[in-house]
N, C-alpha and C positions, 0 to 999 in steps of 0.2 A: 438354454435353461441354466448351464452353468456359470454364464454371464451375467445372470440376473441374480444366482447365488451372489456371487463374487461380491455385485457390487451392493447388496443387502448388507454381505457381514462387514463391509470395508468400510461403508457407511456407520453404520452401527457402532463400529472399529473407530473409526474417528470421533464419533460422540462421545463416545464413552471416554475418549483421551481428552476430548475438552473435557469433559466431567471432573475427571482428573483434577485438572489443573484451576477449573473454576472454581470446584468445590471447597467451603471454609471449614467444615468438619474434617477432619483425619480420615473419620472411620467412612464417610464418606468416598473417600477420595482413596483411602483401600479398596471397598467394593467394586468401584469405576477399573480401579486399574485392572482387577481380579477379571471381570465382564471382556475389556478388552484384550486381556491373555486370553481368554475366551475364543472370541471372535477370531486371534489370527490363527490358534489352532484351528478354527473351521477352514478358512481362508485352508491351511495346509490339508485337510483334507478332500479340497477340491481340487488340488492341486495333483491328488495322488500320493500322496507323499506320509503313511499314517504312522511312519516312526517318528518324523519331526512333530507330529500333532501331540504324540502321547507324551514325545519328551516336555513340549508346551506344557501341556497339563502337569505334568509329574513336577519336573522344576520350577518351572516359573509359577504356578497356579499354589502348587501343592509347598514350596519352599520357600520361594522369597515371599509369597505372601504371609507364610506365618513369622518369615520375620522382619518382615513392613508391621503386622499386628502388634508383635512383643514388643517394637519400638514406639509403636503407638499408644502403649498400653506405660512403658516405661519414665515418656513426656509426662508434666506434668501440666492438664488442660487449664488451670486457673492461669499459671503464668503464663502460658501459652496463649493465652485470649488476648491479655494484658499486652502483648508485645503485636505490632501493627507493623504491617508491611511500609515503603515508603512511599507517602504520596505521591502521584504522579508515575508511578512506573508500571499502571496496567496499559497506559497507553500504549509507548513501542513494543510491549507486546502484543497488543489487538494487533499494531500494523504488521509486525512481523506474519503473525496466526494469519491475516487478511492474503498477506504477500502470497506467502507458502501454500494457501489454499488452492489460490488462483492459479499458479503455479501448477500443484497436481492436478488442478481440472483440465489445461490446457495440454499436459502431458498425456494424461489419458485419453482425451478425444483427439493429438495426432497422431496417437501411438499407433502405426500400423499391425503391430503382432497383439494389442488389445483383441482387438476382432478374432485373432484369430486361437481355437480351442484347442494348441495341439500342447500337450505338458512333456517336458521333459524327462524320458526316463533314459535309468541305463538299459545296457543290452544284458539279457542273461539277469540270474537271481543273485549278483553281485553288487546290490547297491545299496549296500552297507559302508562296504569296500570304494567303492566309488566316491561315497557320500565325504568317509575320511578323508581322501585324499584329496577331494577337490575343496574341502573344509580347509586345513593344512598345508596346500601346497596354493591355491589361486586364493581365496582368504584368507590367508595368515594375518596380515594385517588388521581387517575387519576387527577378527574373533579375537586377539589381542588386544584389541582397543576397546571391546566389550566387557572381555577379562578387569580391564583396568577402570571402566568405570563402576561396573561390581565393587570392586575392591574397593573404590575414591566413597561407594553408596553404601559400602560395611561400615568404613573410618567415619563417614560423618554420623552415620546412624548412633557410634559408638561416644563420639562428640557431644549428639546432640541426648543422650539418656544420661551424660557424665553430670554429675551435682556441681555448682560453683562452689568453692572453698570459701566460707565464712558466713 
């Protein structure tokens, strides 16, 4: 049963990221992302896991979407229409999307611990504490690198609402 969860929202979870990225409205492609913060919070509830779910919602749902919004709201959609991606470059994207796909299907059906339902908990009502350290001490670099692309997705955000001068 919780297999069949999983791979409902993960599915879902992935559409919604195409949605994403295919979608040519903004405010479309806010909602898509919104849905698929969504979905990996459930994803973390099946997991066991419902502090990382509500931080999901709280930050990521509740935060940067309002300011993915303001930034959306900030663009201006006349010139924004006006200006075209460049010819030719949805291609090595599709291959890429195509690659990556095929890729995580093959990963999942040889995965042997797929099949299997057992979730990782700590011992004891200590996993909070655990959470931090293994956050901090075995992905530091991860969450560092997630830090910095936050940061790189504020500066452009801030880039991209700035006026041209003249």
């Amino acid at each position: 049963m919780d297999q069949g969860f999983f791979l409902l929202f993960a599915t879902v979870s992935v559409i919604t990221a195409l949605m994403l990225v295919v979608a040519r409205n903004p405010v479309h492609s806010a909602l898509a992302l919104m849905a698929c913060f969504l979905q990996i919070s459930a994803i973390f509830v099946l997991l066991e896991a419902p502090l990382l779910a509500v931080i999901q919602i709280f930050v990521y749902v509740g935060a940067i979407m309002v300011l993915f919004l303001f930034v959306i709201m900030m663009i201006d959609m006349r010139e924004a229409v006006l200006q075209r991606f460049l010819p030719g470059g949805n291609l090595p994207a599709l291959v890429l999307l195509v690659v990556l796909g095929v890729e995580m299907i093959v990963l999942v059906f040889w995965s042997d611990s797929f099949s299997v339902a057992t979730p990782a908990t700590a011992g004891g009502g200590d996993t909070i504490r655990t959470l931090g350290t293994t956050l901090f001490a075995d992905y530091l670099l991860p969450f560092e690198a997630a830090s910095v692309i936050l940061l790189v997705a504020l500066v452009g955000a801030i880039v991209l609402a700035r006026k041209e001068p003249g």
